[in-house]
C-alpha positions in Angstrom: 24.3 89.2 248.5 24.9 89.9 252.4 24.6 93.4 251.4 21.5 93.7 249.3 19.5 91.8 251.9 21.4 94.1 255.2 20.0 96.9 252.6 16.9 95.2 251.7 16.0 94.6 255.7 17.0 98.1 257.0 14.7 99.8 253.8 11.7 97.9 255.6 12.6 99.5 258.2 12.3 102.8 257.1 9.6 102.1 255.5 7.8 100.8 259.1 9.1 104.2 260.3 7.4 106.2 257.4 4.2 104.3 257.9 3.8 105.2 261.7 4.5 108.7 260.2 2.4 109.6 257.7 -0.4 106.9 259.1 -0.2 104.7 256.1 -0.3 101.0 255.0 2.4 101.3 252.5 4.2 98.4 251.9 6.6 99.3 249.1 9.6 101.4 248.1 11.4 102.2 245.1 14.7 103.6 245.1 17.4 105.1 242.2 20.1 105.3 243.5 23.9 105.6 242.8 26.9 104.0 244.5 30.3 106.3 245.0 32.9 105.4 246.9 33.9 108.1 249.8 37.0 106.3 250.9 38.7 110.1 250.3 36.1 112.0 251.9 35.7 110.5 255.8 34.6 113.5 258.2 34.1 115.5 255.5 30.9 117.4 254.7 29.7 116.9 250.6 27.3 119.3 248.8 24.4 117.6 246.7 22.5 118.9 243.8 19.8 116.5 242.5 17.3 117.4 239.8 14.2 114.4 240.1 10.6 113.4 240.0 8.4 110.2 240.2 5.7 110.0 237.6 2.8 110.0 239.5 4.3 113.2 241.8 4.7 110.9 244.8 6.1 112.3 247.5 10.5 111.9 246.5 12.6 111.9 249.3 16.6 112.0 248.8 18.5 109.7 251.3 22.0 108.0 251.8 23.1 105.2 252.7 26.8 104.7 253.9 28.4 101.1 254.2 32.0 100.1 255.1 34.9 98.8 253.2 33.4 96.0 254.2 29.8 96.1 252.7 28.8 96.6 256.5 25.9 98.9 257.0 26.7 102.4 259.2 23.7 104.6 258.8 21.6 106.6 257.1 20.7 110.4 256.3 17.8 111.6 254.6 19.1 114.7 253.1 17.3 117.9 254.8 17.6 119.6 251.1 16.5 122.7 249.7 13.6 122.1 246.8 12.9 124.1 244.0 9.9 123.2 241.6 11.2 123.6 238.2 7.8 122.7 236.4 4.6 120.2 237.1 6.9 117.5 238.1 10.6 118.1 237.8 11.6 119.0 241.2 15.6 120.3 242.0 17.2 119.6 245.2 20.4 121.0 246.9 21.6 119.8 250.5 24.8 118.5 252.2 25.9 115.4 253.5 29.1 114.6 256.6 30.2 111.6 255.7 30.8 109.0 258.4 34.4 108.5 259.8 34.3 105.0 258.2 32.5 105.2 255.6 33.8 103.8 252.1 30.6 103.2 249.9 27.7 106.2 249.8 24.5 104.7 248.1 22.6 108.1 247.2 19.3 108.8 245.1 15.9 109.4 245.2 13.3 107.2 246.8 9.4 106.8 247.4 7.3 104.7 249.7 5.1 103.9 246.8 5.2 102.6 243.5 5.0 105.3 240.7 5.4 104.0 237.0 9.2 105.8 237.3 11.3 107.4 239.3 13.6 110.0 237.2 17.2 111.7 238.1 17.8 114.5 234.9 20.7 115.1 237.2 23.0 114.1 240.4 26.0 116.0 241.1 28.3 115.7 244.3 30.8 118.4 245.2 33.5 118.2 247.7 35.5 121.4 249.2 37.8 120.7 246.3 35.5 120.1 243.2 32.8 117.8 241.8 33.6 114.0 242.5 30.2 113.0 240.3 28.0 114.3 237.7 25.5 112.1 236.1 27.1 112.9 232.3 30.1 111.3 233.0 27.9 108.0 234.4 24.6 106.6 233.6 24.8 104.3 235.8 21.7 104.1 238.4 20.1 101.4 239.9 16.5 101.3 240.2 15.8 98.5 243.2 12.3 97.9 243.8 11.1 96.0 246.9 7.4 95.2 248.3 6.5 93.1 251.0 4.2 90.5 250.0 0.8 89.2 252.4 3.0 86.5 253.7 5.7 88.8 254.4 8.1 87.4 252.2 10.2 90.1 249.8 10.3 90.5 246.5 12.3 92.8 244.8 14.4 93.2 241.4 17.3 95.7 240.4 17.7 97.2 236.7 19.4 99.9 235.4 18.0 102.9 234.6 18.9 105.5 232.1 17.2 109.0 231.7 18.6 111.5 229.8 16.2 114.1 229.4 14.1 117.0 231.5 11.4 119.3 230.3 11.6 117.6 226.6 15.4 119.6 226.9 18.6 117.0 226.1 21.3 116.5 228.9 23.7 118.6 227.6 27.4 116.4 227.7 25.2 113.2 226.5 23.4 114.3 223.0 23.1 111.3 220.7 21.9 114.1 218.0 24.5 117.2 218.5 27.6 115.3 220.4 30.5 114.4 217.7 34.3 113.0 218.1 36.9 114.3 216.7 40.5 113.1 217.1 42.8 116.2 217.7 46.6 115.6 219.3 46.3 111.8 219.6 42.9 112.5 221.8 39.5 111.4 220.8 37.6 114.9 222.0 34.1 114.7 222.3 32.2 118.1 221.7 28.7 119.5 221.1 27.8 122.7 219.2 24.7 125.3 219.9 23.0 127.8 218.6 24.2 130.6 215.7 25.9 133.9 216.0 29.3 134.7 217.6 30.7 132.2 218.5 31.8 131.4 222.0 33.8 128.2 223.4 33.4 126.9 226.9 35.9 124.9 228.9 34.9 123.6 232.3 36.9 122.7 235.6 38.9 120.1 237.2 37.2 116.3 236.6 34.4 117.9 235.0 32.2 117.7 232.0 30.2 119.6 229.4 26.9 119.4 231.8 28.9 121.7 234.2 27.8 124.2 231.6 24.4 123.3 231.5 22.7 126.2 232.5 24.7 128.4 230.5 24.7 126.7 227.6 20.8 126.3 227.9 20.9 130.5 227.7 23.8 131.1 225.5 22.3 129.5 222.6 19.8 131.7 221.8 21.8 134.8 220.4 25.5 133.1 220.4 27.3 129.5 218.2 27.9 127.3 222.0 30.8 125.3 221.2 31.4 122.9 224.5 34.1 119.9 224.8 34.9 117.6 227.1 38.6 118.5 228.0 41.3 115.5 227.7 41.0 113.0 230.5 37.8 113.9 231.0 34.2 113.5 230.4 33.8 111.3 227.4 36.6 112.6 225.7 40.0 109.8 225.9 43.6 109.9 227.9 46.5 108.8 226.8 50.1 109.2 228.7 50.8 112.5 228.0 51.5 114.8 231.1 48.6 117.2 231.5 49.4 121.0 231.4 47.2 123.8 231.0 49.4 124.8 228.0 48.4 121.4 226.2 45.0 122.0 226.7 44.9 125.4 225.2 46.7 123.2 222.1 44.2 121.5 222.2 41.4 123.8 221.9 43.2 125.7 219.3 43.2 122.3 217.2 40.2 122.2 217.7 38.9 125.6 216.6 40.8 124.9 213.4 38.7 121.7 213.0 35.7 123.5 213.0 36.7 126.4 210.9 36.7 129.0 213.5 39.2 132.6 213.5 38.1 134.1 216.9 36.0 133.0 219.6 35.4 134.7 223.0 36.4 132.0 226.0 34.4 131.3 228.7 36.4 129.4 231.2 35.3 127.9 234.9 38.4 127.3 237.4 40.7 124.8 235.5 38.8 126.3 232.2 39.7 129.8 233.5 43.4 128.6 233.3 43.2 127.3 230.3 41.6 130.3 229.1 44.6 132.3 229.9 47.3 130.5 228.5 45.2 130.3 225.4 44.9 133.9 225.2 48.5 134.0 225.6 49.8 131.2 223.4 47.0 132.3 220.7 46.2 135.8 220.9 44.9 136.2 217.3 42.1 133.6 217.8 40.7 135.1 221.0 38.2 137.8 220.7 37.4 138.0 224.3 38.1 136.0 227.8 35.5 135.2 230.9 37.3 133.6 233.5 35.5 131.8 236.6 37.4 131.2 240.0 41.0 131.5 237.8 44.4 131.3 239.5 48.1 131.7 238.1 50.2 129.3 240.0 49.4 126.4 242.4 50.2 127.8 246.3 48.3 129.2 249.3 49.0 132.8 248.0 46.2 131.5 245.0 44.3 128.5 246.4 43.0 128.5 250.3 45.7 126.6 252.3 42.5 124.2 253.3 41.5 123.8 249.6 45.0 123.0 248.7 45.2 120.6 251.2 42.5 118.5 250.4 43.1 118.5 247.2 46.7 116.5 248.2 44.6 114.4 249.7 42.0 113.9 246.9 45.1 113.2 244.2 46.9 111.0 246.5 43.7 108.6 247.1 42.9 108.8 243.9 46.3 107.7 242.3 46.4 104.8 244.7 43.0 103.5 244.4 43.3 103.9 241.1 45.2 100.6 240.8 42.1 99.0 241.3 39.8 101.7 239.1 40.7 102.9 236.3 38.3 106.1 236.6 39.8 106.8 239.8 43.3 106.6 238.0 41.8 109.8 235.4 40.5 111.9 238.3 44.3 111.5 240.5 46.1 112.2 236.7 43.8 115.5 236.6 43.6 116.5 240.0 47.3 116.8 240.3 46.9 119.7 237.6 46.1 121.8 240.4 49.2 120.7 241.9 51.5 121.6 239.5 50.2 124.0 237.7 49.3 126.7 236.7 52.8 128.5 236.2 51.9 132.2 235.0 52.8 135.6 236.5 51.1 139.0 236.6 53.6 140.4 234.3 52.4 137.7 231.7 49.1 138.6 232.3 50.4 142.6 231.0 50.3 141.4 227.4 47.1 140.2 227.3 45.0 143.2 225.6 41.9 141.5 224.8 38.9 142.7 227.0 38.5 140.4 229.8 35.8 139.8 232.5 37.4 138.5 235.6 34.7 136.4 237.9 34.5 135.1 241.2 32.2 134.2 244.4 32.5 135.7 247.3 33.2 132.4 249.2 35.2 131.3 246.3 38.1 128.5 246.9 40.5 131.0 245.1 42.3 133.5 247.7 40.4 137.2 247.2 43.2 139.2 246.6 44.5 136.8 244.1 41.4 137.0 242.1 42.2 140.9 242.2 45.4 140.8 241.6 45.1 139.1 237.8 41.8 141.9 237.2 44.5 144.5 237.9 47.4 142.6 236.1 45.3 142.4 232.8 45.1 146.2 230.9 41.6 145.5 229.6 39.8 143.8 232.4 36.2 144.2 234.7 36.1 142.3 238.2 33.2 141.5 239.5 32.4 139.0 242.5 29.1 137.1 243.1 28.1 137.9 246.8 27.6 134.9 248.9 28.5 132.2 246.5 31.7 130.2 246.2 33.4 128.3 243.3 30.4 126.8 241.6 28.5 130.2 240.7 27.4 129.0 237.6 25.2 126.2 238.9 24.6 128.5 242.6 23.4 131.3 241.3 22.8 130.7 237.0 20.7 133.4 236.2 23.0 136.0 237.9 26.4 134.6 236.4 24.4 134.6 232.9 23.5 138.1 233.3 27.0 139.1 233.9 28.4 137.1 231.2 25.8 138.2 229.1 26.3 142.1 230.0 30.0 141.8 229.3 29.2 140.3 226.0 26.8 142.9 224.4 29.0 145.2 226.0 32.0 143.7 223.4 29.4 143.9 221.0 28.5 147.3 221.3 32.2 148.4 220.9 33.3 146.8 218.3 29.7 147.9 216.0 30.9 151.5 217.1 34.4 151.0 215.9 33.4 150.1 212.5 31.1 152.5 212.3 34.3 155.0 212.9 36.3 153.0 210.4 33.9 153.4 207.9 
């Protein structure tokens, strides 16, 4: 309670600030917002990606909030973001945050110094150094708080949930009511969607991630190619058990899988962990792999792969996560996953020499992965491209979608092309 009215008092506030302004007389807010705790992230600086609007197009401004262990207010940031209209109303943000030294709860979202019928996140992602620590298909969980300030300036407000799942009329991909299934493969309950017709292609994301990681590929892929996406064990919406994680079990995994569904040969498109796990599937399970796209990949787990900084944090990240996770059992799934990039992967460029599948070897610029390490497994595969995204880092495929799309797409009709031409010679 001490909390929501510290929260409630320093809103008015910034509401008495935003009236001065913009030369006002507004006397509401709404907010939707999400709390994550940043116990693990003090100092550190966290990237944001929001995709929002408010149904009357009030002006949507994207603040945080940061609070102690101890519910005790710190301060505030509104987020100097980047915007991007994406239609009439649906506006996307990117911007970055330094979270206070002690800092332990982050209350982030959208807010307006109005009333609109709705305010609307499609999407919230947060990104450390490391990797994502939220996306909103793993958690539909935002508060909508609503406060005015009556004539005999008493408050009123109220607090709801509020779920929204869809943008331009398109479904969140990673939460589809209509297209999302289960299946229970290895003693894990996998949740997957499937896209489109034509070759078929399967997708595997990265470290703590989801299906929606994929969500701008996917959206593209559909139209000439079968999108197979899953949510890999541990995470997403798919279940854990107690079984160490590997990136060998997950390519079991996904070769359970595309015996489920009735599927010979797919080409792989893997992002960072899904890069691994694209590997060792290709060389566990050469016959079912038609073709490989690997994202920010890596063969083993040390600063000659991973940036000594990168590696470092994420120690950090698994250790805070294991021990809070005592207390939170989500926090226990993100340490058990994290520490994948700990221990693993374990392959060498000489594996990589029996691997004669054609394979398109991607990475940013600024990417996490050491340079010369994404080079040296383009040159350690016989039937490889390398190509590197200028002035993007790990997350290329939400950075810069239209570019990574193009390449994946070239590479494919590339394949294509080939293999048309060889059975035309054949025949």
């Amino acid at each position: 309670m001490t909390k929501v009215l510290n929260r409630i008092t320093l809103l008015l506030l910034v509401l008495f600030i935003s009236n001065l302004s913009f030369g006002q007389n507004q006397k509401q807010i709404r907010f939707l917002k999400k709390e994550l705790d940043v116990t693990a992230y003090q100092n550190q600086e966290l990237s944001i990606k929001l995709i929002c609007k408010a149904s009357d197009s009030s002006k949507v401004i994207i603040r945080a909030f940061f609070d102690s262990k101890d519910n005790e207010y710190i301060s505030y940031k509104t987020i100097d973001s980047n915007s991007k209209q994406l239609d009439n109303s649906w506006i996307s943000y990117s911007g970055k945050i330094k979270i206070p030294k002690k800092a332990a709860k982050l209350d982030l979202g959208a807010m307006t110094f109005t009333f609109p019928e709705s305010i609307s996140i499609a999407n919230l992602s947060v990104f450390s150094e490391s990797g994502e620590i939220y996306n909103t298909s793993n958690h539909f969980d935002f508060d909508e708080i609503n406060y005015s300030k009556n004539e005999d300036k008493s408050l009123t407000y109220n607090e709801k949930p509020t779920i929204k799942l869809t943008i331009n009329n398109q479904v969140l991909y990673g939460n589809n009511s209509q297209e999302g299934k289960y299946v229970k493969l290895n003693g894990i309950d996998f949740y997957y969607e499937v896209y489109g017709k034509g070759e078929p292609i399967l997708l595997l994301h990265g470290n703590n991630e989801s299906i929606n990681a994929f969500r701008f590929q996917i959206d593209k892929l559909k139209e000439n190619y079968k999108v197979i996406v899953v949510d890999s064990r541990c995470q997403g919406r798919s279940s854990c058990d107690k079984t160490k994680l590997s990136y060998k079990q997950m390519a079991s995994d996904m070769s359970a899988l595309l015996d489920f569904l009735n599927l010979d040969k797919v080409t792989i498109l893997g992002w960072s962990d899904g890069g691994n796990t694209g590997l060792e599937f290709a060389l566990q399970y050469p016959e079912k792999v038609k073709s490989l796209i690997t994202m920010g990949a890596n063969l083993f787990p040390t600063e000659e792969a991973i940036k000594p900084e990168v590696l470092k944090q994420l120690k950090h990240s698994v250790r805070v996560n294991k021990s809070m996770g005592i207390f939170y059992k989500y926090l226990r799934r993100y340490g058990k996953v994290g520490e994948i990039c700990l221990k693993y992967p374990d392959m060498s460029p000489e594996d990589l020499n029996t691997i004669r599948i054609p394979v398109l070897v991607l990475a940013g610029e600024n990417d996490v992965i050491v340079d010369e390490h994404t080079k040296l497994i383009a040159n350690s595969l016989p039937n490889s491209e390398l190509y590197i995204f200028p002035n993007q880092g790990h997350y290329a495929p939400i950075e810069c979608p239209e570019d990574f799309n193009n390449a994946v797409i070239q590479f494919l009709q590339k394949i294509d092309d080939d293999t048309t031409s060889t059975n035309i010679l054949n025949n």
